[in-house]
C-alpha positions, 0 to 999 in steps of 0.5 A: 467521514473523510479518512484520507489514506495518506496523513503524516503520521502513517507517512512516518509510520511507513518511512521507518523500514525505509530508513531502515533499509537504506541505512543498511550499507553505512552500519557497523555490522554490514561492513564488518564480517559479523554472524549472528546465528550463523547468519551475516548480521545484514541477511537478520538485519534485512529480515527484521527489516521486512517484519518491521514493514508487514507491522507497519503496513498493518498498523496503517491499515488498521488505523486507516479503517478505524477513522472510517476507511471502510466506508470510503472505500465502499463508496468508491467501490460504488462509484467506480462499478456506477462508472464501469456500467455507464461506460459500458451503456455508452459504448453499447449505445455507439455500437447499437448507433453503428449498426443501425439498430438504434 
């Protein structure tokens, strides 16, 4: 099964906090001095912000591994180790080559 890490839908998803962040200096409570708790609105607004990302990182992750992630990701594990080992054998053959033992 083919689950592409990046679609449309988990773009938006992950585009929402940095909307969010971006957005921060043109609203009301960033220009004006304004406290929530004994806090400036912008230092909540920022923190709300970075628990909004977390969920939707976790939201696309967990929808990346329901359309079947988990199994391209240990296909690609497969591949890159089958990779690594083949171009350590070339190299180890070159050097062998090198020092005449081959």
């Amino acid at each position: 099964m083919h689950a592409p890490l990046l679609t449309p839908g988990r773009a938006v998803i992950a585009a929402v906090p940095v909307v969010g962040f971006f957005a921060t200096p043109f609203l009301p409570f960033a220009i004006e001095p304004t406290l929530w708790l004994g806090l400036p609105a912008p230092l909540w607004w920022a923190a709300g912000l970075v628990i909004l990302t977390v969920l939707s990182l976790q939201l696309i992750e967990s929808m990346y591994l329901r359309r079947g992630g988990r199994e391209r990701d240990a296909a690609e594990r497969e591949r890159l180790a089958t990779h690594q080992i083949e171009v350590l054998r070339a190299e180890r053959i070159a050097a062998e080559t090198e020092e005449g033992i081959r």
